[in-house]
C-alpha positions, -999 to +999 in steps of 0.1 A: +131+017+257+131-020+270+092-038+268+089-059+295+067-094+293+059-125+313+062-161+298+035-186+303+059-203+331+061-175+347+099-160+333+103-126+326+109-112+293+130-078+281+127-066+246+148-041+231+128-026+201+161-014+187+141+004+156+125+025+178+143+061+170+142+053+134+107+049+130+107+087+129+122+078+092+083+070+080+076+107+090+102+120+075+098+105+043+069+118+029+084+154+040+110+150+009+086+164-020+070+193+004+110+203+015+125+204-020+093+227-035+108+249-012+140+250-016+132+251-055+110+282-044+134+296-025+170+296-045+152+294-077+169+263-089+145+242-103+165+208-104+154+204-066+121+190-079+140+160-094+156+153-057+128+131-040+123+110-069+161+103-070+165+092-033+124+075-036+133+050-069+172+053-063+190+061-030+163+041-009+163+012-033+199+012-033+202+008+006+176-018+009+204-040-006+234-025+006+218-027+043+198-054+035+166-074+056+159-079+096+143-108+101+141-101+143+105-105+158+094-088+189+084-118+215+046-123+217+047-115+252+060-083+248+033-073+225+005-061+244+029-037+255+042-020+226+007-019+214+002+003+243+032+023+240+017+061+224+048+069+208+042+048+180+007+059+174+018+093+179+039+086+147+012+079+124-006+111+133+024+136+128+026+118+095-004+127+082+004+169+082+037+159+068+018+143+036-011+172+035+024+198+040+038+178+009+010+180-014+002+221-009+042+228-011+047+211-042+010+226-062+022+259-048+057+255-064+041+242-098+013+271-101+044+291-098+049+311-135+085+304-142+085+271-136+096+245-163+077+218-176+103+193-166+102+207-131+065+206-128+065+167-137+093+158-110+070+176-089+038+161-096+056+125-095+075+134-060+040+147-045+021+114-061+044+095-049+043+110-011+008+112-013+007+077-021+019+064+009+003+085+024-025+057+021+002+035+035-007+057+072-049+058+062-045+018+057-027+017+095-050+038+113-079+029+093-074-004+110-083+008+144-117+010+156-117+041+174-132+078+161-097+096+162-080+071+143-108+067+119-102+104+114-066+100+111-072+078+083-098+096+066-076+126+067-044+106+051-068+092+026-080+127+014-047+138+003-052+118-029-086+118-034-088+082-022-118+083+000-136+052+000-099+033+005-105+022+038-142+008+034-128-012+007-098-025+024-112-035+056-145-052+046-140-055+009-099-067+004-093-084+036-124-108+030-115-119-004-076-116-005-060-140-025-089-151-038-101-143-079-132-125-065-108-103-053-098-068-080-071-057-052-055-095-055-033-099-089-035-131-109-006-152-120-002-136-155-016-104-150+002-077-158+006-046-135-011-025-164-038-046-170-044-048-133-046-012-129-073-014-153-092-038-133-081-031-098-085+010-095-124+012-104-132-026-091-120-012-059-136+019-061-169+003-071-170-022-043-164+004-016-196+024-028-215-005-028-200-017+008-211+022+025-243+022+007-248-012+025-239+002+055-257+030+055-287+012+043-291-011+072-289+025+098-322+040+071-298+059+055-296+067+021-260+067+002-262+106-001-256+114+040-234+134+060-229+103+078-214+085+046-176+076+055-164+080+021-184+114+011-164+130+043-133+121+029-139+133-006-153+165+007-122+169+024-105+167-007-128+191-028-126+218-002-086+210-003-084+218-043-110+240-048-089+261-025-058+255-048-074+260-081-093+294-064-059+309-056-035+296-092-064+292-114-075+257-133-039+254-148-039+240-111-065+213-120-041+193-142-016+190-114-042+178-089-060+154-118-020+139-121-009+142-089-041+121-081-040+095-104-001+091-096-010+081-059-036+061-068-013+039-093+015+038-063-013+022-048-023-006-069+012-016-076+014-023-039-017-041-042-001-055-074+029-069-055+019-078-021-004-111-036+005-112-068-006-148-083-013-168-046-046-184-036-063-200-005-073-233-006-110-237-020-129-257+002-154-279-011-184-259+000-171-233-028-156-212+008-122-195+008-099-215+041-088-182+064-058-159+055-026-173+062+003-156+064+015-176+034-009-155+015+007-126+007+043-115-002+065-107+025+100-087+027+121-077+055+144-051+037+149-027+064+149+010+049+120+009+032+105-007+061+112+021+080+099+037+049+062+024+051+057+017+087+069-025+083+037-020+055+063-047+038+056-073+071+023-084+050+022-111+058+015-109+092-007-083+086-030-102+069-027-126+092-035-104+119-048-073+105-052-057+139-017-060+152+003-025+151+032-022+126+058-022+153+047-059+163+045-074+127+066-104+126+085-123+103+081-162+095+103-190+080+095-200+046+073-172+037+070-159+002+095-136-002+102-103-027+135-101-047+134-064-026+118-041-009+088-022-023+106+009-043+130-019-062+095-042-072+076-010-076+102-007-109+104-045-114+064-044-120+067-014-144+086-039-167+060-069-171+080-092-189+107-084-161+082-090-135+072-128-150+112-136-151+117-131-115+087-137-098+067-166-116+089-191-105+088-181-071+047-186-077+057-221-089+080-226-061+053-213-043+025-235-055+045-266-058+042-263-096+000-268-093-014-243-117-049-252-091-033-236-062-027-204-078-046-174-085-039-179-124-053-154-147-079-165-170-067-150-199-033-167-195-045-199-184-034-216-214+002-205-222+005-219-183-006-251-188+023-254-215+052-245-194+038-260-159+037-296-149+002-300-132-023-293-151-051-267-139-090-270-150-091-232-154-062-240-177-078-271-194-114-250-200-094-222-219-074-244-240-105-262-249-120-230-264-121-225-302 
């Protein structure tokens, strides 16, 4: 399909979006766990539950690098049009049965009796996974003002238990990004473990506080009908009590797992997308606005088409409303060694992670410890190996 746009002089424009027909790729995807749980269940062999895994944390990392990155922007006149074009939005919501199909497929095919232990974890990783990114779709249409979409989100978001993910995001995350106030920002130091430990309840904890707010200001108290995030864990209750009424409370442990696997896929995302970068403190103790320089940006296109251009953060941060087939790409952005799947398993490996990525944070901050989001606890054994020196840095060292 051509987009067609009108320059400020007056020229017209024609845009090719030639990604089109493979977006269906990010609907697909999260079909993977749901379609080998049945065809585990149905020849019996149980080695299909290790398939999704191997093409998630293999094949696709593979072809980000054998394909490799598309750096091609849609023109901003064009824009406004695929905005308006449904078959992209229409994409996000035939998602979002694909990741509930997932999740039911694989917990029926792991309450089953003969399955193996070693089975049942592939499958609780492959649904985890799935489920997941499945936020990925929440966090896209959880953008969007309107009720459907809201829906949309809210029903993406259940799959995991992850109900209060969008309250958080949108007034909590997108405030304070890049920014040490923020527990969904990493710090230059911090490893993807000790994050978790930070990040997964800070979040959680701030979104509460954020719909009790809310709710607050309308007269309403926290425990309402009308409370975003109480819909979307109710959806989620009725979801597993349904499970656990027809395979029994063995069926608890996979949900519990399955669970806390897509909450961890997650926070490494959050781990990764602004891991050790800060916005300039202005003197009135104020944050400057997002930048695009802010957050971590790849172009590698199969997981792209993965994660609905999630990868195009920059941008998105920049412009959080702008639909993922507009995100754009910039010159001299920070940049990932690879898509998300390949620094998913880079961050797994903190030492790893510091090799490659700290001094592309120095690169990045021009070697100024100040410039970065530096984590306290590592502030000193910073200061030894960078050039400029930081205050956070100095006050630590300082301490008996």
């Amino acid at each position: 399909m051509i987009f067609i746009g009108t320059t400020k002089t007056g020229d017209r424009i024609e845009y090719r979006d030639r990604k089109r027909g493979l977006w269906v790729l990010s609907v697909l995807s999260p079909a993977l766990p749901g379609l080998a749980a049945l065809a585990m269940m149905t020849t019996g062999n149980a080695w299909w539950a290790l398939v999704p895994v191997v093409f998630y944390y293999g094949i696709f990392i593979a072809g980000d690098h054998l394909v490799g990155v598309d750096p091609n922007n849609p023109p901003e006149e064009v824009v406004e049009a695929m905005a308006s074009d449904p078959y992209y939005r229409v994409l996000l919501f035939l998602s979002v049965p694909v990741f509930w199909f997932s999740f039911l497929a694989t917990a029926v095919a792991a309450g089953q009796p003969d399955t193996p232990w070693w089975a049942w974890i592939g499958l609780v990783v492959a649904a985890g996974v799935s489920s997941g990114t499945g936020i990925t779709v929440g966090h896209e249409l959880g953008h969007k003002p309107n009720r459907l979409d809201q829906w949309g989100a809210k029903l993406a978001n259940a799959v995991s238990g992850y109900g209060h993910f969008c309250i958080e995001h949108n007034r909590g995350h997108h405030v304070h990004v890049a920014t040490p106030e923020d527990p969904a920002s990493a710090r230059l130091g911090e490893g993807l473990w000790r994050f978790a430990l930070r990040e997964i309840p800070g979040t959680a904890v701030r979104g509460w506080r954020m719909e009790r707010a809310r709710l607050a200001r309308k007269g309403l108290p926290f425990w309402h009908w009308r409370n975003d995030i109480l819909q979307g864990y109710a959806i989620t209750l009725a979801a597993d009590v349904t499970l656990i009424t027809l395979f029994g409370w063995p069926m608890l442990a996979f949900i519990l797992v399955h669970n806390l696997i897509g909450w961890f896929h997650l926070t490494t995302a959050n781990y990764i997308e602004h891991y050790g970068l800060k916005r300039d403190q202005k003197p009135d103790g104020r944050y400057a606005p997002c930048e695009p320089r802010h957050s971590w940006n790849t172009n590698h296109i199969i997981s792209n088409l993965m994660l609905f251009h999630l990868q195009r953060h920059s941008d998105h941060h920049a412009n959080p409303l702008r639909p993922y087939q507009a995100l754009r790409s910039f010159d001299n952005l920070p940049t990932l060694p690879s898509g998300y799947p390949g620094c998913f398993v880079l961050a797994a490996f903190p030492a790893l992670w510091f090799r490659v990525m700290d001094p592309k944070v120095k690169a990045w901050a021009e070697s100024d410890l100040g410039k970065t989001n530096l984590d306290p606890a590592r502030a000193a054994d910073y200061e030894t190996r960078w050039t400029t020196p930081c205050p956070l840095a100095q006050t630590a060292a300082e301490k008996p």
